[in-house]
TIZA-352280 format. One record per residue (C-alpha): x, y, z; residue in one letter. Coordinates in Angstrom, 2 decimals. Layout:
N
      px      py      pz type
       X       Y       Z    a
...
END
This chain:
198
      px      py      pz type
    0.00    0.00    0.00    x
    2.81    2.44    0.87    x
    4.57    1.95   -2.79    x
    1.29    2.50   -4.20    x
    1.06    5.68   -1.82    x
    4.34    7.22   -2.79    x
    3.70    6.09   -6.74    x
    0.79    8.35   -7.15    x
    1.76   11.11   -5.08    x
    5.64   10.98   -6.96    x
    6.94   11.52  -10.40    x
    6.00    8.90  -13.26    x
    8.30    5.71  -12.05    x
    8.93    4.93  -15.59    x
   10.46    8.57  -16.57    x
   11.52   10.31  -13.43    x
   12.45   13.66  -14.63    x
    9.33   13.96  -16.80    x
    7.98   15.50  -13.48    x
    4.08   14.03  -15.33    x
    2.00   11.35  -12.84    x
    1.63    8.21  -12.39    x
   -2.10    8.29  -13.53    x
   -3.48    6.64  -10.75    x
   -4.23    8.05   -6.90    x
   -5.67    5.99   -4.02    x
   -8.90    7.21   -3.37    x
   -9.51    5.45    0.07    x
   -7.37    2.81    1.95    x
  -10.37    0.00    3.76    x
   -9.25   -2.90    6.26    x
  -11.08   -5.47    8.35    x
   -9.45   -4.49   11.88    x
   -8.74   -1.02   13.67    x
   -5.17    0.17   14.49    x
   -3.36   -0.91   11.57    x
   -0.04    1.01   10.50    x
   -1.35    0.76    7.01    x
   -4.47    2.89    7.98    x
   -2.38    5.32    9.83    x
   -0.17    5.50    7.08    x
   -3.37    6.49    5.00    x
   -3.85    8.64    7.68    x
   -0.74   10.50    7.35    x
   -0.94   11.00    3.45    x
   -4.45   12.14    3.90    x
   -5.96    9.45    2.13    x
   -9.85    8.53    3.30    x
  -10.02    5.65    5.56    x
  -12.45    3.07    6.36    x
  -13.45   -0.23    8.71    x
  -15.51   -3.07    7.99    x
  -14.80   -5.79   10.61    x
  -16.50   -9.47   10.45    x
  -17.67   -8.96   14.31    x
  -19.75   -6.19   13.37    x
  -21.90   -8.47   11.24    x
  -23.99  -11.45   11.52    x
  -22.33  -13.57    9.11    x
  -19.65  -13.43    6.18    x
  -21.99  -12.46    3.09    x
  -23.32   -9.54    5.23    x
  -19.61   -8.51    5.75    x
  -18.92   -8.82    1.88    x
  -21.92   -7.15    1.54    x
  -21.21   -4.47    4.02    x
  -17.58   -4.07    2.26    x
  -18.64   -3.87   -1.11    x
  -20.82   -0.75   -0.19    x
  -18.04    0.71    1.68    x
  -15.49    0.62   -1.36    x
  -18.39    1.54   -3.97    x
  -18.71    4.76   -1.75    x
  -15.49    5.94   -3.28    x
  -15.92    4.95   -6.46    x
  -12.57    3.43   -7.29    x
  -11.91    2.51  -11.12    x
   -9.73   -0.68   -9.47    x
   -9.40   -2.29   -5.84    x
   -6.33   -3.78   -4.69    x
   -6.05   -5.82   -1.98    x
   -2.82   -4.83   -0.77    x
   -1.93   -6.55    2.30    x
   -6.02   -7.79    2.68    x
   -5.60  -11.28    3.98    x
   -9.30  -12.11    3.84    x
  -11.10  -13.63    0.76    x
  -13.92  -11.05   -1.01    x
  -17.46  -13.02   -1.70    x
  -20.25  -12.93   -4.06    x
  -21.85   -9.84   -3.32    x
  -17.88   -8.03   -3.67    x
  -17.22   -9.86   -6.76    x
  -20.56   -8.97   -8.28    x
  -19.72   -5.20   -8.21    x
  -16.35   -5.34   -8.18    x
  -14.70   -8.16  -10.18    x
  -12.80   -8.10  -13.10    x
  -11.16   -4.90  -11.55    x
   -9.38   -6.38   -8.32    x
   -5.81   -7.00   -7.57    x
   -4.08   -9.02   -5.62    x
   -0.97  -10.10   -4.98    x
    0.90  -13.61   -4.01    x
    4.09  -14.78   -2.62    x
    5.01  -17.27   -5.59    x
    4.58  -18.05   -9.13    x
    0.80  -19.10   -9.22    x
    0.23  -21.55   -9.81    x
    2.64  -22.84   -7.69    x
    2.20  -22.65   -3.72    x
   -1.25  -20.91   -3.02    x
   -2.57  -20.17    0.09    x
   -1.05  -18.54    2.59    x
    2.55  -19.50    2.81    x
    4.11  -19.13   -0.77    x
    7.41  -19.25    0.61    x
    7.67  -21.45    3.36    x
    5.86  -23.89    0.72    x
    8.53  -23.01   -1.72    x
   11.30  -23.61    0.60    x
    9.74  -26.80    1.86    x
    9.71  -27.60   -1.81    x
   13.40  -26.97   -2.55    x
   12.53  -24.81   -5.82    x
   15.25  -22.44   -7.18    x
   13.27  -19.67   -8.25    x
    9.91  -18.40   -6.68    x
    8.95  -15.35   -6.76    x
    5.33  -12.90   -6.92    x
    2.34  -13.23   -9.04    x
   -0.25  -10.07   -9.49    x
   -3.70  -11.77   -9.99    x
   -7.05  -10.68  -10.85    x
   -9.24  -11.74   -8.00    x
  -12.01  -14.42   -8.53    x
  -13.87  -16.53   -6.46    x
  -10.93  -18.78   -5.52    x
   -7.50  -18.47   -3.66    x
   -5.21  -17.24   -5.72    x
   -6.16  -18.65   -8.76    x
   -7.93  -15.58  -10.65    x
   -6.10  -14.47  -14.47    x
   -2.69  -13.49  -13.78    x
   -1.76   -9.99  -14.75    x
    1.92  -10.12  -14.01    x
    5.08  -12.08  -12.32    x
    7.95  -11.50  -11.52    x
   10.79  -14.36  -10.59    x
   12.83  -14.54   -7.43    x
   15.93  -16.49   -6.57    x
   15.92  -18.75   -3.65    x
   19.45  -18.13   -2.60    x
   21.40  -20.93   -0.09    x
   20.91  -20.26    3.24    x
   17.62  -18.89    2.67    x
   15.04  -18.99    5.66    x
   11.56  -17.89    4.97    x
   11.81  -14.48    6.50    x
   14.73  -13.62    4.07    x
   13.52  -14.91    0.86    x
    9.84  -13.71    1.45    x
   11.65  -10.26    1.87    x
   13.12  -10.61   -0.81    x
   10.19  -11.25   -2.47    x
    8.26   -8.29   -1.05    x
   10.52   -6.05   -2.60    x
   10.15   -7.20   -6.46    x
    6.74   -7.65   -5.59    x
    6.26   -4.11   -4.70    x
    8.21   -2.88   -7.68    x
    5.36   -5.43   -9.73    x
    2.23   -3.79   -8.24    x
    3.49   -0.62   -8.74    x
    4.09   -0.73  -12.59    x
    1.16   -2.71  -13.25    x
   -1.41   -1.16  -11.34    x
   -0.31    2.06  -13.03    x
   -0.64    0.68  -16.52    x
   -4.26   -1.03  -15.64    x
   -5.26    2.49  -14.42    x
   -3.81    4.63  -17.24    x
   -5.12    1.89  -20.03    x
   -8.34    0.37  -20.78    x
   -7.96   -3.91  -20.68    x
  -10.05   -6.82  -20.78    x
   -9.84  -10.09  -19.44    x
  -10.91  -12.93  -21.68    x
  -11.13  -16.41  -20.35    x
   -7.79  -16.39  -17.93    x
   -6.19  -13.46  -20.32    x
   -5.59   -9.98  -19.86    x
   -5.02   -7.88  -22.95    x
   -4.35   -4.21  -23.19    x
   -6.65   -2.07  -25.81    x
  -10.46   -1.10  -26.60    x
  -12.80   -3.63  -26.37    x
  -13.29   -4.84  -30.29    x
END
């Protein structure tokens, strides 16, 4: 969320001295819990912030429910779920699929879920790395927008390499999200092309 932060409030990433934007701003950083840095960091940039916790609702579609109205009261043109370790449900995806981002700790499809590297290290791969999704109704297994490799270096443990990975990954969601906001795309079957709609 910060890189995405300091990309639309900087100069264009991909020409630095063109002093132009990035193209895209974050209209409104959302979580499920209170007293996050990431809302504070929001905070401090003077970005709008919002909570939708699961206690506060009687079940999970009402909380999907509940969060799709809270992001469709800031009308973004995409959502990424930067650092959102919760899955989105039917009533999110209805309004807001096709459009949302996510991010994951390997090379999908390679170890999903929620340890990408520990898996890969368990594994004994040689490269892992990040994969920048399109969110569907699964875990992480939505069209893939964009990857980027990592090596898993000797000696590894999984706090290095998945730092490691955190860093190309940031550099990923950055450029991409960028492009998908400053170009119109569509997503046929599990591809995403750049262009008009024919």
């Amino acid at each position: 969320m910060q890189a995405l932060i300091d990309a639309s409030t900087g100069p264009d990433p991909h020409d630095p001295d063109s002093g132009s934007a990035y193209g895209a701003s974050v209209v409104a950083v959302g979580a499920d819990r209170t007293d996050i840095e990431g809302l504070a960091r929001a905070k401090r940039a003077g970005i709008p912030t919002f909570v939708v916790r699961t206690a506060d609702h009687p079940d999970r579609a009402a909380w999907d429910e509940a969060l799709a109205e809270a992001v469709a009261a800031h009308e973004p043109d995409l959502v990424v779920l930067a650092g959102f370790m919760k899955l989105t449900g039917p009533a999110f995806l209805a309004r807001f699929g096709g459009r949302t981002l996510n991010s994951h700790p390997a090379l999908s499809p390679a170890f999903p879920g929620m340890h990408g590297p520990r898996d890969a290290l368990a594994y004994g791969v040689k490269i892992t790395g990040a994969t920048l999704f399109v969110v569907d109704e699964g875990v992480d297994t939505g069209p893939i927008v964009a990857q980027v490799a990592v090596p898993v270096l000797d000696g590894d443990d999984e706090h290095t390499l998945h730092e490691r990975i955190k860093t190309s990954e940031r550099a990923m969601l950055v450029e991409w999200v960028g492009r998908l906001a400053r170009e119109p795309f569509q997503i046929h079957d599990r591809t995403l092309t750049f262009g008009e709609a024919p």
